[in-house]
C-alpha positions in Angstrom: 0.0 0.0 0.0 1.7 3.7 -1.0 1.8 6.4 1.7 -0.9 8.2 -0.1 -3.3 5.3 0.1 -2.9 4.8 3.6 -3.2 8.8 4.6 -6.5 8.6 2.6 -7.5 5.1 4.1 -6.5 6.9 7.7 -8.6 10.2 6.7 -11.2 8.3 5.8 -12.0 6.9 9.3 -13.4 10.7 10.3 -16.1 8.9 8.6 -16.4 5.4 9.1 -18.9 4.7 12.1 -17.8 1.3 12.9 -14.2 2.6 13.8 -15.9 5.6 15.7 -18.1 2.5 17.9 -15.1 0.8 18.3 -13.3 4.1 19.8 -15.8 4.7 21.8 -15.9 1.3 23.3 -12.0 1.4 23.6 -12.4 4.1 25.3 -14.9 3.2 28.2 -12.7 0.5 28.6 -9.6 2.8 29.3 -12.1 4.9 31.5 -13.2 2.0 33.8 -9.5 0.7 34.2 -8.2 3.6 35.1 -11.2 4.3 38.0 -10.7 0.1 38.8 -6.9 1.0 39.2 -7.3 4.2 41.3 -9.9 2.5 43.5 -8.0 -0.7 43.8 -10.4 -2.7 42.3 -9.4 -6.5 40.6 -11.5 -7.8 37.7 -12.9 -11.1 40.6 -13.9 -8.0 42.7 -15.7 -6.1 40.2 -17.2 -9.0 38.4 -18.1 -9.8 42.1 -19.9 -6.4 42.2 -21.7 -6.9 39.5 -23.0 -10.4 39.8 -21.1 -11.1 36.6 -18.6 -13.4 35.2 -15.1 -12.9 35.3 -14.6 -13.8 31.9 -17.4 -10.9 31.1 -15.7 -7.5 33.0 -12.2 -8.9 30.8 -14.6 -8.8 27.8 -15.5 -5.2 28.6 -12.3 -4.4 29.4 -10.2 -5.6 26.1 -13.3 -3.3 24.6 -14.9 -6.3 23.1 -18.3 -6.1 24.5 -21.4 -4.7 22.9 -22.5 -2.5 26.1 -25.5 0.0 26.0 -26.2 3.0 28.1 -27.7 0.5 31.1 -24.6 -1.8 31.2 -22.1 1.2 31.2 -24.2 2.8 34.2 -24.2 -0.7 36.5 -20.5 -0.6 35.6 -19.8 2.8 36.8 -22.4 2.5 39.7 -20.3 -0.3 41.3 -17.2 1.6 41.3 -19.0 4.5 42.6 -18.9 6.8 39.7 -21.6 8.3 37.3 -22.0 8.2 33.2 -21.1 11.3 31.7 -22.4 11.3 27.7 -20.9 14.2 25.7 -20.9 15.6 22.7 -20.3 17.8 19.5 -20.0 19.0 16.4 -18.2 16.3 14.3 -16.0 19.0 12.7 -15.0 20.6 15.9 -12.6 19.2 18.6 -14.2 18.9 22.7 -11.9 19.4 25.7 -13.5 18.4 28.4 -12.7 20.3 31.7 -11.8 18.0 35.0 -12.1 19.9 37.8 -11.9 18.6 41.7 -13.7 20.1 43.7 -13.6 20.3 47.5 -15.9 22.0 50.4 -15.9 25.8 48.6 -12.7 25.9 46.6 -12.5 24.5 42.8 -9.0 23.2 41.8 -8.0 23.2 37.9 -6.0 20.5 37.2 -3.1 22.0 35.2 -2.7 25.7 33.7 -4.0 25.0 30.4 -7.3 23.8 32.1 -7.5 26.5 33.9 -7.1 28.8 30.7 -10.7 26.7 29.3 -12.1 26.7 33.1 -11.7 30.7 33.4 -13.3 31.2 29.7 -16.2 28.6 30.8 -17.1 30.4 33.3 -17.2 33.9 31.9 -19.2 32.5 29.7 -22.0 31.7 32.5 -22.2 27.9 32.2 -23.1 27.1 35.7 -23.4 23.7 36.9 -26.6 22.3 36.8 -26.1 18.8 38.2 -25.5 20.3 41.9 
């Protein structure tokens, strides 16, 4: 394959909605190891959780698994944690800003967060969820 049939092969994936499923997937799995690593969870403990398999939450976890909206939820639940689903324009690009908060005081993460925090918030995007 030349260079210029794979760029347009990789370009063409903006479009392609079985590679954007399968990110998406990829990437819940990424989320939920990283919260089962910070928490100290094992797959035997979460699968425990859950009332599941073992061999299921590895399934999830290699991003294999078909999960809907309810199946993501029970996962999170378990660890504590809430589904967040986002979105935007397909041409645009979303940053996502993590902030900790704690009693009164909001911590940004990291300067260039705080940069997209401080615009946010002149804005007058107030938090609803609360």
């Amino acid at each position: 394959m030349s260079i210029k049939n794979t760029l347009d092969w990789y370009s063409s994936l903006d479009d392609d909605v079985t590679y954007k499923v399968e990110s998406n997937k990829n990437g819940f799995a990424v989320l939920l190891n990283t919260l089962m690593m910070e928490q100290g969870v094992s797959k035997s403990v979460l699968a425990h959780k859950l009332e599941k398999s073992a061999p299921y939450v590895t399934k999830v976890l290699r991003g294999d698994a078909n999960l809907t909206i309810k199946s993501m939820t029970e996962l999170l639940d378990v660890l504590d944690c809430k589904l967040h689903i986002n979105g935007c324009h397909k041409d645009r690009d979303a940053r996502w800003v993590t902030l900790v908060t704690g009693g009164r005081q909001t911590a940004v993460i990291n300067k260039e967060d705080q940069k997209c925090a401080s615009a946010w918030a002149r804005q007058g995007v107030r938090d609803e969820a609360a």
